[in-house]
Wavefront OBJ file of the C-alpha trace (Angstrom):
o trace
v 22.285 -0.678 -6.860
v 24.179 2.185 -5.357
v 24.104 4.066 -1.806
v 22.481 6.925 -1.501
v 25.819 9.276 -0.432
v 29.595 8.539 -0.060
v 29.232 9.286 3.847
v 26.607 6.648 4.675
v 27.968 3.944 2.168
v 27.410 1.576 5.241
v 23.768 2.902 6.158
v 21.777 2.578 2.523
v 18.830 1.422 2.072
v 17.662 -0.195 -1.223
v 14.130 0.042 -2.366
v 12.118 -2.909 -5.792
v 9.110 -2.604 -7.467
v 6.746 -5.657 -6.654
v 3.925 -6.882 -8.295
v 0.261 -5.965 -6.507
v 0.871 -9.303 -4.623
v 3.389 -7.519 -2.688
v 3.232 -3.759 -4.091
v 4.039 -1.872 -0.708
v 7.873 -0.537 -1.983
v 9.929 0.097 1.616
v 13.545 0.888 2.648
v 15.842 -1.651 4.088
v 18.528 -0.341 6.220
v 21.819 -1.978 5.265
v 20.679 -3.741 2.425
v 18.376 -5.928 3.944
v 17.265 -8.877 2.193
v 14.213 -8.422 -0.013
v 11.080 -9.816 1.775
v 9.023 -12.185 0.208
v 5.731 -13.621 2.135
v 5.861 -16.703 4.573
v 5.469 -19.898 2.842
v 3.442 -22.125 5.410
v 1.261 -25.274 5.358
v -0.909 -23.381 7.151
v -3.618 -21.782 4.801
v -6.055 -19.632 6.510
v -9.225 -17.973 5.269
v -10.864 -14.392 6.477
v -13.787 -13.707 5.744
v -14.346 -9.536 5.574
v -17.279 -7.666 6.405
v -18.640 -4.188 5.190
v -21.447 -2.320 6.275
v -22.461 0.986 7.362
v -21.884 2.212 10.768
v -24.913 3.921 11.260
v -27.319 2.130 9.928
v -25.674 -1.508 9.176
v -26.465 -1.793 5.533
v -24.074 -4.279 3.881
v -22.017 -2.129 1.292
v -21.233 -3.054 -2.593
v -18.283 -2.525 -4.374
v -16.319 -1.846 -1.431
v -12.995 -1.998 -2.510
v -11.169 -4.117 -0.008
v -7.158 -4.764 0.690
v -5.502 -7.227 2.589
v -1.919 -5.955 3.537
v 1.004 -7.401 5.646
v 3.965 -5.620 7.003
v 6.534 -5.385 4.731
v 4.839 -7.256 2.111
v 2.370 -4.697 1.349
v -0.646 -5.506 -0.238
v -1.382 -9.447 -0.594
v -4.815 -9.189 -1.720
v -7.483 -7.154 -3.613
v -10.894 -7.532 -3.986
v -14.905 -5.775 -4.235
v -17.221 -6.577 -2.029
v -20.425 -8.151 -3.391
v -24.201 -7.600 -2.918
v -24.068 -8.990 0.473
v -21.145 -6.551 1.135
v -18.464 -9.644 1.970
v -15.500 -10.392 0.258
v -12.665 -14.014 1.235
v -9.085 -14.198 1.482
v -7.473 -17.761 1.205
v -4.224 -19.078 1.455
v -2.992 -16.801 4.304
v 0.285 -17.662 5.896
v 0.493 -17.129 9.465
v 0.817 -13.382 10.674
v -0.724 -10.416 11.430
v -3.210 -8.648 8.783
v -4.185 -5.106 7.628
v -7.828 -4.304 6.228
v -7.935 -1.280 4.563
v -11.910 -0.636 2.966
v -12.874 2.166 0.736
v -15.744 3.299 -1.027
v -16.996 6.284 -3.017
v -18.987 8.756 -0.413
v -17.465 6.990 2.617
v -14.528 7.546 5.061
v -11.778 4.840 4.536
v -12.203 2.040 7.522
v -9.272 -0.081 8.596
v -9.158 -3.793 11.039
v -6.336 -5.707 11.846
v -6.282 -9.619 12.719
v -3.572 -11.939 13.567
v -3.624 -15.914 11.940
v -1.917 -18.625 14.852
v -0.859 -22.123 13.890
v -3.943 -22.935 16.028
v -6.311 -21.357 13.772
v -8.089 -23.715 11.496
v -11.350 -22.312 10.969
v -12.782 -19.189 8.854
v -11.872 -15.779 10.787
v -14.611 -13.499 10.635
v -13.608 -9.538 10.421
v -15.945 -6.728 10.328
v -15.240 -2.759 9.127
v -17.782 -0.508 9.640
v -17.701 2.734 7.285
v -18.658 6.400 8.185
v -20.550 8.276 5.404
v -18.907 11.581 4.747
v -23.021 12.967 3.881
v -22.369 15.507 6.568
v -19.348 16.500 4.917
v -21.473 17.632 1.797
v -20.097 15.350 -0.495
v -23.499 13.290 -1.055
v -23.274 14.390 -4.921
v -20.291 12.447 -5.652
v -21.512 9.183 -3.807
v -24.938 9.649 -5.696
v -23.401 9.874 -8.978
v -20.928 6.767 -8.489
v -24.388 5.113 -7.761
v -25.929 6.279 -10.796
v -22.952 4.997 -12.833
v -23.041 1.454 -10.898
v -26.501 0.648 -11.934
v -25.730 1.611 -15.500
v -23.540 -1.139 -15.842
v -25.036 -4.340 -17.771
v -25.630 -7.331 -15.255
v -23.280 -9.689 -17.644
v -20.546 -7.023 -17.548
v -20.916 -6.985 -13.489
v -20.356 -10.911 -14.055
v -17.550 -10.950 -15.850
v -15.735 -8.156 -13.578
v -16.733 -10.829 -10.647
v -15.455 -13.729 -12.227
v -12.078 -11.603 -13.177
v -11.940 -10.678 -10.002
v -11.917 -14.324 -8.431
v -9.494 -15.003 -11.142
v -7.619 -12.419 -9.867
v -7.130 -12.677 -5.907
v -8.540 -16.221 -5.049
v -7.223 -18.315 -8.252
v -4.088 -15.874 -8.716
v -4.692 -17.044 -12.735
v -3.774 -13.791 -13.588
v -4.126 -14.217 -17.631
v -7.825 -15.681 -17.759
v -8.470 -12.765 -15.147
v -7.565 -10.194 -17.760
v -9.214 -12.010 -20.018
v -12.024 -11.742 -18.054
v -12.190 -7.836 -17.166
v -11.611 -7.481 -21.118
v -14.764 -8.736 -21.525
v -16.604 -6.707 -18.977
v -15.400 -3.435 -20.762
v -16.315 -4.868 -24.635
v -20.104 -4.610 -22.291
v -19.869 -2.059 -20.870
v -16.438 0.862 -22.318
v -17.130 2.980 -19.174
v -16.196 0.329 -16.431
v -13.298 2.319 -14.627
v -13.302 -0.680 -11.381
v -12.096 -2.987 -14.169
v -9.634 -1.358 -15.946
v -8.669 -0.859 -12.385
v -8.006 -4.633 -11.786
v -7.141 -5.593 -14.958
v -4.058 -3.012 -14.658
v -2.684 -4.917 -11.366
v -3.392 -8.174 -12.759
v -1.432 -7.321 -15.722
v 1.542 -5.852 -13.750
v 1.498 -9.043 -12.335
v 2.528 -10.792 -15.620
v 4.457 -8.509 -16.126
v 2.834 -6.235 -18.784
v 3.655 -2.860 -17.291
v 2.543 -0.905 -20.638
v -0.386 -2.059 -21.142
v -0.753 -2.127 -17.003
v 0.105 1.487 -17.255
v -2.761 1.888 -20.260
v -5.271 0.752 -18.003
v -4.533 2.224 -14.821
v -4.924 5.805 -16.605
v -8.085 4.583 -18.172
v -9.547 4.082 -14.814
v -8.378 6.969 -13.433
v -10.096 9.432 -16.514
v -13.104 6.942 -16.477
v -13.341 8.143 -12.840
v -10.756 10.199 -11.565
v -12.422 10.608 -7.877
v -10.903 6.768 -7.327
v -7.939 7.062 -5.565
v -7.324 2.922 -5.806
v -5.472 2.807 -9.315
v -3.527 6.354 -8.439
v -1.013 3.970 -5.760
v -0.076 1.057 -8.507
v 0.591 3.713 -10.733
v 2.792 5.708 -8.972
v 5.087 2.393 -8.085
v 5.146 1.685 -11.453
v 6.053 5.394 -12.388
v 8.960 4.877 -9.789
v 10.012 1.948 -11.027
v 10.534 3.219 -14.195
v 12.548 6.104 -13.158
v 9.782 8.512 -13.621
v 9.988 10.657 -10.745
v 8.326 14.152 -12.090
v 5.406 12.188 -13.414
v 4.779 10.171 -10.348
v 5.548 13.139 -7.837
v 2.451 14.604 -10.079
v 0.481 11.929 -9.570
v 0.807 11.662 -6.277
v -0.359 15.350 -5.410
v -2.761 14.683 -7.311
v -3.761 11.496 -5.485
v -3.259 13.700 -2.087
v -5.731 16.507 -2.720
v -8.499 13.643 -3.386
v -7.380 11.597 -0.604
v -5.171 13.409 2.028
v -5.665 11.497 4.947
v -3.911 8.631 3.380
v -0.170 8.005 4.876
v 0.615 6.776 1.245
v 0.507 9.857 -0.525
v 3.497 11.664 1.644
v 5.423 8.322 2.282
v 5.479 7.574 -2.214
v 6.758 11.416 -1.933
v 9.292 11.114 0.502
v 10.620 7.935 -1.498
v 10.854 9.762 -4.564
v 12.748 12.447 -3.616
v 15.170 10.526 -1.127
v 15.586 8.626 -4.255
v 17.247 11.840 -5.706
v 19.051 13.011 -2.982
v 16.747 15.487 -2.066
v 16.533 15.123 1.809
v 14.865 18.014 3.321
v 11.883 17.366 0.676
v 11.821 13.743 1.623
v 12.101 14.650 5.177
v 9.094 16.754 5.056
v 7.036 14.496 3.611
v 7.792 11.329 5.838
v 7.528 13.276 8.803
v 3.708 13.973 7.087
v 3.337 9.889 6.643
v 4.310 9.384 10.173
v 1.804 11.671 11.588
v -0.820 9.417 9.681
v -3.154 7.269 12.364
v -3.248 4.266 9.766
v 0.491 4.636 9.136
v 2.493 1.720 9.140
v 6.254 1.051 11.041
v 8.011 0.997 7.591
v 7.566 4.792 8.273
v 10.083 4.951 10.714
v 13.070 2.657 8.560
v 12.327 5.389 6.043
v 12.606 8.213 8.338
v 15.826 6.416 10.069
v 17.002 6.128 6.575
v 16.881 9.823 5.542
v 18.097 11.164 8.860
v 21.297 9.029 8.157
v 21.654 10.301 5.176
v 21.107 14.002 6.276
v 23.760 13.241 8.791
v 21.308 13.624 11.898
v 22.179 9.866 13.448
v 20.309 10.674 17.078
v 17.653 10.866 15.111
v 18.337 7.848 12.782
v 18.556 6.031 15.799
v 15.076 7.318 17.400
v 13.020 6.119 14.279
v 14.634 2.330 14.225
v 14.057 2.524 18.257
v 10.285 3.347 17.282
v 10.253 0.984 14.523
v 11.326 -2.168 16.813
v 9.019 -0.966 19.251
v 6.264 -0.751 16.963
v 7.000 -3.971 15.124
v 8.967 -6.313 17.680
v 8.002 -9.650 15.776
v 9.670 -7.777 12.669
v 11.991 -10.096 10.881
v 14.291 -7.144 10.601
v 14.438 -6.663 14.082
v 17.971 -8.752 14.104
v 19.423 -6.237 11.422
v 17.426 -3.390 12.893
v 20.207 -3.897 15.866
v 23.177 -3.763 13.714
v 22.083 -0.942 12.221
v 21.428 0.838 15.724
v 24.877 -0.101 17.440
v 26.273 1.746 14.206
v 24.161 4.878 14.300
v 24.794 5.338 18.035
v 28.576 4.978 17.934
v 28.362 7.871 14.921
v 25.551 9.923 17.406
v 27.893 9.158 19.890
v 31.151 10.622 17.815
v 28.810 13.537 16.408
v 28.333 14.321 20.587
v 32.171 14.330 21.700
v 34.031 16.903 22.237
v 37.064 17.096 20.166
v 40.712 15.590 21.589
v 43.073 17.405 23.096
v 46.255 17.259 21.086
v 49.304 15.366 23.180
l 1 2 3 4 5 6 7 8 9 10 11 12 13 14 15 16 17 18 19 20 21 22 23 24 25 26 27 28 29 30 31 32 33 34 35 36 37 38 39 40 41 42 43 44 45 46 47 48 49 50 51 52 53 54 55 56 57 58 59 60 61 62 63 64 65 66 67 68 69 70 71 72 73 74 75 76 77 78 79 80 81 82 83 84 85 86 87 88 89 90 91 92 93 94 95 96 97 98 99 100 101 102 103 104 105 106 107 108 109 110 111 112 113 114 115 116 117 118 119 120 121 122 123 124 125 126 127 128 129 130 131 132 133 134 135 136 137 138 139 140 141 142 143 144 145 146 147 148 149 150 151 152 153 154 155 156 157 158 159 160 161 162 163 164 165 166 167 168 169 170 171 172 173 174 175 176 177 178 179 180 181 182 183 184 185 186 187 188 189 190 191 192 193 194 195 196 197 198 199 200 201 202 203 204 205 206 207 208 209 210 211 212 213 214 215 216 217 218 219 220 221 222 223 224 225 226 227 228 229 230 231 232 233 234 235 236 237 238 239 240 241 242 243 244 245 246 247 248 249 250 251 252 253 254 255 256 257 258 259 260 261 262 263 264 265 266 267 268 269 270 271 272 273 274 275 276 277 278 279 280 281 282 283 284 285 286 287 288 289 290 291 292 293 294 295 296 297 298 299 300 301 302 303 304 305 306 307 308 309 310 311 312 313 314 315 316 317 318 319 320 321 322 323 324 325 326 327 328 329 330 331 332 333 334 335 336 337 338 339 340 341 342 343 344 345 346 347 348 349 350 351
């Protein structure tokens, strides 16, 4: 891997593509180690929640994540009939929820797991329909298209999708979703999953295959648009995925991903003041998340602005002070402030 510029050979950051189990891609300052999830003996269970917050109807086919900082996203599911969905074998930490459905404005909990929890967390997300937004004809015609699909097909996307995030038996999971498209060809939420459960065996072609199919099956379903792009980066693609992305944007723009993927893809390219601009849009995100602020620090280094460098790491530790960067985090600072400090001075008087 190379730094970004001669100048900051000493304050790069290097960026992988992960599988879904851990799809988030981030910056490391200083070449931090890759960051894999905690192995513990403790396994702990959450059990998630989705109604409406008006009325509290349980909600169907709620897509639900599970995300951890830096990980990224550890878990995918739909919610079923009683609008519930369960995560198992959680190491200790602290959790994102992030639920979205079709005609509804995305909802987002967080929860912590202790080594004294040993019993079934309970987490609920309440979702605000976007009806008074005038967007009821979209959510009525995903509904129409949900109860065209053939019960057996609905059962085999279910069992794929245990497969999938409970099982993590990734191959009978495809297996699985293949069958509830031979039912019913028009089943975009499982060409959806069966795309991240191939990436994670590693079949990005035919991962990439599906992922588009979902999105032209139903193109208002931002959920296969983020795998996509990392897989677009990953491959080097940057005018396809900076596309894509835009795209992804103008259906969802509240979404911190959107500008952060941007940002990545042109600091990737040395092109600073675009990837500037568009992580100073992620950061202004509510939902964002501190990995923000190591990619801000990251392109203010390399845009020789240090003082600034050094205010986004500050924010980041301050945001995230149980990071397990926060050691490295430090390092990094004491370097950035002796080059703010050197940018400040005036220059020597000659003896």
């Amino acid at each position: 891997m190379r730094p970004y510029s001669k100048s900051t050979q000493n304050l790069h950051l290097y960026s992988r593509v992960a599988t879904i189990a851990a799809a988030l891609l981030f910056f490391c300052p200083l070449g931090f180690a890759q960051s894999t999830a905690q192995v513990s003996d403790h396994a702990g269970k959450v059990l998630i929640r989705v109604h409406d917050r008006v009325n509290e109807e349980q909600l169907a086919q709620v897509q639900v994540q599970l995300l951890r900082f830096p990980e990224g996203i550890v878990g995918e599911q739909f919610t079923g009939s009683d609008g519930s969905v369960q995560f198992s074998g959680l190491s200790i930490g602290t959790f994102t929820v992030r639920a979205s459905l079709q005609g509804y404005e995305p909802g987002e909990a967080q929860f912590d797991l202790r080594n004294s929890d040993r019993t079934l967390q309970t987490v609920d997300v309440a979702l605000i329909s976007r009806r008074h937004e005038g967007s009821e004809a979209p959510g009525g015609i995903i509904a129409a298209d949900v109860l065209k699909i053939p019960d057996n097909a609905k059962k085999e996307f279910e069992r794929g999708g245990r497969l999938l995030n409970q099982k993590k038996d990734f191959n009978r999971s495809i297996t699985a979703f293949q069958r509830a498209i031979q039912l019913y060809p028009g089943y975009a939420d499982a060409y959806f999953l069966m795309g991240t459960a191939q990436l994670q065996v590693n079949a990005v072609s035919a991962a990439e295959t599906s992922l588009r199919k979902a999105i032209a099956l139903n193109a208002h379903m931002t959920a296969p648009y983020y795998p996509l792009a990392l897989l677009l980066f990953g491959q080097h693609r940057y005018a396809e995925e900076k596309e894509l992305l835009l795209e992804a944007q103008k259906l969802e723009a509240s979404d911190w991903r959107w500008p952060f993927e941007l940002a990545r893809c042109h600091a990737q390219q040395s092109q600073w003041e675009n990837a500037l601009q568009y992580g100073v849009a992620a950061s202004a995100s509510a939902n964002a998340p501190p990995k923000v602020h190591l990619l801000l620090a990251d392109i203010y280094a390399n845009s020789n602005r240090p003082r600034e460098a050094v205010a986004e790491l500050e924010l980041f530790a301050k945001l995230d002070p149980n990071s397990s960067y926060r050691g490295r985090a430090q390092e990094v600072l004491s370097i950035l402030r002796e080059r703010a400090a050197a940018s400040t001075s005036p220059p020597s008087k000659p003896r």
